[in-house]
C-alpha positions in Angstrom: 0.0 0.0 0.0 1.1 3.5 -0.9 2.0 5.4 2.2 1.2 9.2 2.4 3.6 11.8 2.2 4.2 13.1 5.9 4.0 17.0 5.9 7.7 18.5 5.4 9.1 15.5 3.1 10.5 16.7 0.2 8.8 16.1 -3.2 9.7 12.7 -5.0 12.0 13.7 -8.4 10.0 14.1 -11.3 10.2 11.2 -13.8 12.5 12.4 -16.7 10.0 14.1 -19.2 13.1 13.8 -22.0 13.3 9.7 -21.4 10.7 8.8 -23.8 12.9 10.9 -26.8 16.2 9.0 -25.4 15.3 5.8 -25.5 14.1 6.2 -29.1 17.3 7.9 -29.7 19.6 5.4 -28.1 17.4 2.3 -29.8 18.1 4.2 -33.5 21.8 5.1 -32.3 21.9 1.1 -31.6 21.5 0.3 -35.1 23.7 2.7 -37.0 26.6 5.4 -35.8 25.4 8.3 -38.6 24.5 11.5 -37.5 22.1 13.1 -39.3 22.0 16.5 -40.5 19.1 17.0 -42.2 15.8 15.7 -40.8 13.0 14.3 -43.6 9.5 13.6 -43.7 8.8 11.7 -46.1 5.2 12.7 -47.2 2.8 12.6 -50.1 5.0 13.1 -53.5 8.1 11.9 -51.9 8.1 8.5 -51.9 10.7 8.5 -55.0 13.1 10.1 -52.6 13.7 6.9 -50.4 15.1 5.2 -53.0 17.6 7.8 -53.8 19.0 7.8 -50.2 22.4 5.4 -49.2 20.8 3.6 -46.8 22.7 2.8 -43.6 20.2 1.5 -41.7 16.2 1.1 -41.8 14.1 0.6 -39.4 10.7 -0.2 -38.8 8.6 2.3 -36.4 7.3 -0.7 -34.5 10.7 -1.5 -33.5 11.7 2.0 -32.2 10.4 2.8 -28.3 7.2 4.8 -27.9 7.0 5.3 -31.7 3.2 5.8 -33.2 2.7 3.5 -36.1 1.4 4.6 -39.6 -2.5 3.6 -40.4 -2.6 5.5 -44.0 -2.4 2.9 -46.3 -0.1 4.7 -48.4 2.7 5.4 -45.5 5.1 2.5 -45.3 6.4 3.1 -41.7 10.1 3.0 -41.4 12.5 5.2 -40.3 15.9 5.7 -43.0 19.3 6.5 -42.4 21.8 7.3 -44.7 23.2 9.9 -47.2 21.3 11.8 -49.8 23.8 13.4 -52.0 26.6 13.1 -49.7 24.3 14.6 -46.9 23.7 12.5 -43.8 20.0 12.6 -43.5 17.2 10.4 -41.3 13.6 10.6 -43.5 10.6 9.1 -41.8 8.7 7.2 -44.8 5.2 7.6 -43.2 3.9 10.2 -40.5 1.6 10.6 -38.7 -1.6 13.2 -38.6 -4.2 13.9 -35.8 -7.2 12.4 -38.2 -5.6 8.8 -36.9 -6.4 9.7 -34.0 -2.9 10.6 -32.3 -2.3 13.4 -29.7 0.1 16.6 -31.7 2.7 15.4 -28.8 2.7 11.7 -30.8 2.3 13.1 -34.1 5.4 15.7 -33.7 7.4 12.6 -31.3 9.4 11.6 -34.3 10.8 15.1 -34.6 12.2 15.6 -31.2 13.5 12.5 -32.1 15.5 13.6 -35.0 16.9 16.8 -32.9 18.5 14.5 -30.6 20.0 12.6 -33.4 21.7 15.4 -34.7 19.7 17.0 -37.2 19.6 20.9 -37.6 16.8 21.2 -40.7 13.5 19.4 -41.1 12.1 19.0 -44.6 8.3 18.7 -44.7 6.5 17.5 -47.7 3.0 16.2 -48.7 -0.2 16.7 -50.4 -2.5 20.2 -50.3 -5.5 21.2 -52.1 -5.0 24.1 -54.1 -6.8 27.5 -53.3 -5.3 29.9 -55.6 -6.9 30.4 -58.6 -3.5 31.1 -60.6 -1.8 27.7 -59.3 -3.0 24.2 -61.1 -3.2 20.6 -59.9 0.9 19.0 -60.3 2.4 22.1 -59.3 4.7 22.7 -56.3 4.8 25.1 -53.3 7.2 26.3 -51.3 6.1 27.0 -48.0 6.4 30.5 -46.7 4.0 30.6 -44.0 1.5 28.9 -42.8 -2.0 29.2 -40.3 -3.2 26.4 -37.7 -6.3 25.6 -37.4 -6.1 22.4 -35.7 -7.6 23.4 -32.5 -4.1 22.0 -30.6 -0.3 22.8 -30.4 1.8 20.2 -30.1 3.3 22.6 -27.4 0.7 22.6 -25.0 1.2 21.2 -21.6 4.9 21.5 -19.5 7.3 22.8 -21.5 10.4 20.6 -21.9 13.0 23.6 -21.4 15.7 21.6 -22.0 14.8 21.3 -25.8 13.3 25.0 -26.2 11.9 28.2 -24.6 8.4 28.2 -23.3 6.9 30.8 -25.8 9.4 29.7 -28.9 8.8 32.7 -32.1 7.5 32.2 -35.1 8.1 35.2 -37.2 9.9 33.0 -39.6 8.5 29.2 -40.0 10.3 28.7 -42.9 14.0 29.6 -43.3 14.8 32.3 -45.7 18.1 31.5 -47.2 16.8 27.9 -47.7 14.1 29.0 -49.4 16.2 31.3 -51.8 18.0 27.9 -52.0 15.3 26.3 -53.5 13.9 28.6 -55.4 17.5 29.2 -57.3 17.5 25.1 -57.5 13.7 25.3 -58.9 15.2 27.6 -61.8 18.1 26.4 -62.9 16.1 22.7 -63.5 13.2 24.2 -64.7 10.8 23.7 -62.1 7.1 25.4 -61.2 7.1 26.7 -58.1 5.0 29.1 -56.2 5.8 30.6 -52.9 2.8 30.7 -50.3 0.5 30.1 -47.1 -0.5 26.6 -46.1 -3.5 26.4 -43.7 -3.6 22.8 -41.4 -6.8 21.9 -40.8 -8.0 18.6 -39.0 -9.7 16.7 -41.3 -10.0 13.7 -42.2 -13.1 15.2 -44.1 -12.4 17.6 -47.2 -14.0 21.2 -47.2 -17.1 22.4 -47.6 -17.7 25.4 -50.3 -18.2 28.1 -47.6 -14.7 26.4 -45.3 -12.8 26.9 -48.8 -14.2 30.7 -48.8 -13.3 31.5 -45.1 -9.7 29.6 -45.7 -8.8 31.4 -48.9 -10.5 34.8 -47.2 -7.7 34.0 -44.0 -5.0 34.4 -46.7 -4.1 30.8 -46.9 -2.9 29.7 -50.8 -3.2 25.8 -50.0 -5.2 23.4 -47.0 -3.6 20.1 -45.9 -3.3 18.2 -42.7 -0.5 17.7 -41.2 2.9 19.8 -41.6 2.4 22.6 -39.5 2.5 20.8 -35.9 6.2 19.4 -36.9 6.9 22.8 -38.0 6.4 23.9 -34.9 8.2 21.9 -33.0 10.8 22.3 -34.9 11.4 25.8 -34.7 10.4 25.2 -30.5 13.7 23.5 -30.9 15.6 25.9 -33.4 15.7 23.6 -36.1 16.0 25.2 -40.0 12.4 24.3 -42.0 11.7 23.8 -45.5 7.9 23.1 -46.4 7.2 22.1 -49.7 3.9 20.6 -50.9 2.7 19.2 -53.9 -1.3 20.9 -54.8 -3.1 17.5 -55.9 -6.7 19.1 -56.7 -8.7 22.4 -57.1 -10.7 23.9 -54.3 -12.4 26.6 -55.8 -15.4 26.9 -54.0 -17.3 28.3 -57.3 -16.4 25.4 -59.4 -16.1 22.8 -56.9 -16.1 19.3 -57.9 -16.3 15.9 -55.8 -12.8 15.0 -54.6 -11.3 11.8 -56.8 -8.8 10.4 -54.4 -7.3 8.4 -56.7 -6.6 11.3 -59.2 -5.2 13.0 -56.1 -2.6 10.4 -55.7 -1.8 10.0 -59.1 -1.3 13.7 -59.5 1.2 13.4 -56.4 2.9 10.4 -58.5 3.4 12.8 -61.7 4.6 15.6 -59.4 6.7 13.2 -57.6 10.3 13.4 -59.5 10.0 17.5 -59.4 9.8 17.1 -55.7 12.5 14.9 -55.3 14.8 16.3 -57.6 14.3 19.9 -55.4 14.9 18.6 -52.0 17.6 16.5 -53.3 19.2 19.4 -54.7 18.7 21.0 -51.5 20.1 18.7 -49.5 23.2 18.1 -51.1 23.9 21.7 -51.1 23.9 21.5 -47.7 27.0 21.7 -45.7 28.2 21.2 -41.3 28.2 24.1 -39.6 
């Protein structure tokens, strides 16, 4: 039986909050020596990018401690580490979003991960629905900014000081210079690609005309699902971000049409080798600090 504390006994120590992130880290570190540089979620449009890495070591999500596991059929669920264009790099092929039904801590768990692996920029990819009437279905965006309306932060709760300040800023989401990077990568191969907002909304549902209307009225360009929790975790823990997503379908609220998903994934396939070629490009530009 649990006997009460007498008055005047000091508190019991507080169980690490940072343990959960170490084990995961020591359990990866267990199967291969590289440190990352670059962190990579592998999202929509990116799959082709996996095969392109010099894989050191991959390992299922199942086998990692306290690791959600994918349920979108799509995702494959292992974690990759290896070298992208001479790069050390560690990609997640499959995340995680809050329609599954994880907490923003879970969803955004692999990311703390990655920091304590060594990683100093997060690449974000994955699917959006286009709200800009100028930009077309195939094309690519490069994050700029972006709006949550998720109802959560992934912050929210103790704050784990060791990784990051309490009230982190977010004046700049997405790095600067690596955009400029891109976009001087984007013109020399002769690559489409628009700069702008992406709103994260929770779904799993797609939008209603009046939703697309509000969203596009907020000043968002593209809606998705996911991205912007990781993003902010990331910069909670000063990490570089570029955001890039691939716009799979219209969502013009005057000419809106039922949403194929199979046409949205097989535009994501067609966009697919733009998308890799970029971040590839970026990545191997890359150098240690």
């Amino acid at each position: 039986m649990k006997m009460p504390r007498r008055k005047g006994m000091p508190e019991a120590e507080p169980a690490d909050p940072l343990a959960p992130f170490r084990e995961a880290s020591d359990a990866i570190r267990a199967r291969s020596g590289l440190e990352p540089l670059v962190g990579i979620i592998v999202g929509t449009g990116l799959g082709g990018l996996a095969g392109e890495i010099q894989v050191d070591a991959a390992i299922p999500y199942g086998e990692i401690p306290h690791f959600p596991l994918s349920t979108v059929e799509s995702h494959q669920g292992r974690l990759l580490l290896g070298t992208l264009g001479g790069t050390p790099v560690v990609a997640m092929q499959g995340r995680f979003h809050r329609y599954e039904g994880y907490s923003l801590q879970q969803v955004t768990f692999p990311v703390r991960v990655m920091r304590l692996l060594g990683a100093q920029v997060l690449v974000v990819s994955g699917a959006s629905g286009g709200m800009n009437p100028l930009w077309a279905p195939g094309e690519l965006v490069l994050l700029d900014d972006h709006i949550n309306l998720l109802g959560e932060n992934p912050l929210v709760g103790p704050n784990l000081d060791e990784l990051g300040p309490r009230f982190p800023d977010m004046s700049e989401p997405y790095d600067r210079e690596l955009q400029e990077l891109a976009m001087e990568i984007a013109l020399e191969r002769g690559i489409r690609l628009h700069r702008g907002v992406y709103v994260a909304v929770a779904g799993p549902n797609l939008e209603t005309r009046a939703e697309y209307r509000m969203l596009r009225g907020m000043g968002a360009d593209v809606v998705g699902m996911s991205t912007v929790p990781e993003v902010i975790v990331a910069r909670h823990m000063n990490m570089r971000v570029l955001g890039v997503s691939i716009i799979t379908d219209t969502c013009l609220p005057d000419a809106l049409e039922p949403a194929d998903v199979s046409k949205i994934i097989q535009i994501a396939r067609e966009a697919e080798p733009s998308l890799t070629t970029l971040v590839r490009e970026v990545v191997s530009r890359l150098e240690n600090p």
